[in-house]
C-alpha positions, 0 to 999 in steps of 0.5 A, a space after each residue: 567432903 572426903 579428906 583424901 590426904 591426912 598427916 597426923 604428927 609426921 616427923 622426919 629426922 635424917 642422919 647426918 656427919 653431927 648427928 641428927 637432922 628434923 626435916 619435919 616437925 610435927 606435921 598435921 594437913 588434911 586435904 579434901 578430894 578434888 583440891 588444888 593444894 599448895 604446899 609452900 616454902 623456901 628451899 630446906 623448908 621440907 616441902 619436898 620431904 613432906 610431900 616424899 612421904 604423903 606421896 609413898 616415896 619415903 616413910 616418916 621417922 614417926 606418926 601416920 599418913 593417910 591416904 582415903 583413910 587408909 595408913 601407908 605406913 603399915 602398908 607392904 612396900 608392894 601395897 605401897 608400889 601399887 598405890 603409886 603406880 595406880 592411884 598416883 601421879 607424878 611430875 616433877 621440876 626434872 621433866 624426864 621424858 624418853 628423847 627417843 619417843 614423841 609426845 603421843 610415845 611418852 604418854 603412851 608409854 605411861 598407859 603401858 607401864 600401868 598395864 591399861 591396853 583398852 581405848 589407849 590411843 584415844 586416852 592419849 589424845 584426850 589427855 593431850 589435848 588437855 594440856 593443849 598440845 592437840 597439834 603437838 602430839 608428834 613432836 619429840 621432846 628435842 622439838 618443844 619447848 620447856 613448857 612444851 614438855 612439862 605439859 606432856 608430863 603432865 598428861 602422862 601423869 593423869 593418863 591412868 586416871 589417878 586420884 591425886 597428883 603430886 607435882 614438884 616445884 613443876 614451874 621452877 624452870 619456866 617463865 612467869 607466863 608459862 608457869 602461870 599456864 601451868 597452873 591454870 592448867 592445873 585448875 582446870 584438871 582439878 575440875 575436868 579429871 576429879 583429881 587431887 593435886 598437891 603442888 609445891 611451889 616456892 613462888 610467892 606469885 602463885 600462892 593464891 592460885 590453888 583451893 588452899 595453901 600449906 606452908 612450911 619453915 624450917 621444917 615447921 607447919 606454919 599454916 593450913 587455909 582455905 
């Protein structure tokens, strides 16, 4: 099976007031397509850092990242801007949708912004349907729930088909039974939407819910397994 993300001794050090902080440490994952990885830690642990990198939002202080065997890190920052809006899809603990548009609007809006106009409205629908909001779709955001609206994230982020999916502690906000849905849901999309998923979590609960488990401490790799 295709590794689609692979890390190869990926460092991160940051500046700081006494001199140099190490993020990351020598980071070495492989994650093959279709997965549902999980990347787990405590906070500062360096799981959202990594994940920044893998993800084309930041570059490391040294080492490579590949992404369907291509390097991002020799990438133009345009190549880099493409592949995020193209190939990627985000969502984060931060829902962030527009208060002024409803479900279907939000979700539309992200098919706009990728410049796709062909059977628009009925991606939308498919989408959140997916998610189980196929009577929810003109609701505003004021009118949902919090997993209500990380549901609609999440079909905004797989509306222009991406090939993998980067989700931000989606379920730090959320119930234990709402998070567990969440995840489900993330399960089912792996499968239906042949998407890459890469979620980071700090909730021991849902350590066994994914295809394999990435952990990280103190900026440290402490184990990749299936």
């Amino acid at each position: 099976m295709e590794r689609i993300i692979e890390t190869e001794h990926v460092n991160r050090v940051f500046a700081v007031s006494s001199g140099e902080f190490c993020a990351l440490k020598d980071i070495n994952v492989s994650i093959p397509e279709g997965a549902f990885a999980i990347l787990k830690g405590r906070s500062g642990s360096g799981k959202t850092t990594l994940m920044n990198i893998i993800g084309a939002l930041d570059y490391p202080t040294s080492g490579k990242v590949r992404i369907a065997g291509n390097d991002i890190t020799e990438m133009s920052e345009t190549d880099r801007e493409n592949m995020r809006r193209n190939m990627f899809g985000f969502v984060f603990q931060a829902v962030s949708l527009i208060p002024t548009m409803n479900a279907f609007e939000n979700v539309e809006f992200s098919l706009r912004m990728a410049g796709i106009s062909e059977n628009r409205k009925e991606r939308v629908e498919e989408c959140l349907r997916r998610v189980g909001l196929a009577g929810r779709m003109r609701h505003m955001p004021a009118e949902m729930s919090g997993g209500e609206q990380q549901r609609v994230a999440i079909a905004r982020a797989i509306a222009h088909h991406p090939r993998i999916l980067f989700a931000d502690e989606p379920t730090a906000e959320l119930d234990s039974v709402m998070a567990a849905e969440i995840v489900q849901m993330f399960q089912e999309i792996t499968k239906k939407e042949r998407v890459t998923i890469l979620m980071t979590t700090h909730d021991t609960g849902l350590m066994d819910a994914g295809d394999m488990l990435i952990e990280l401490q103190n900026g440290e790799q402490i184990c990749q397994k299936q």
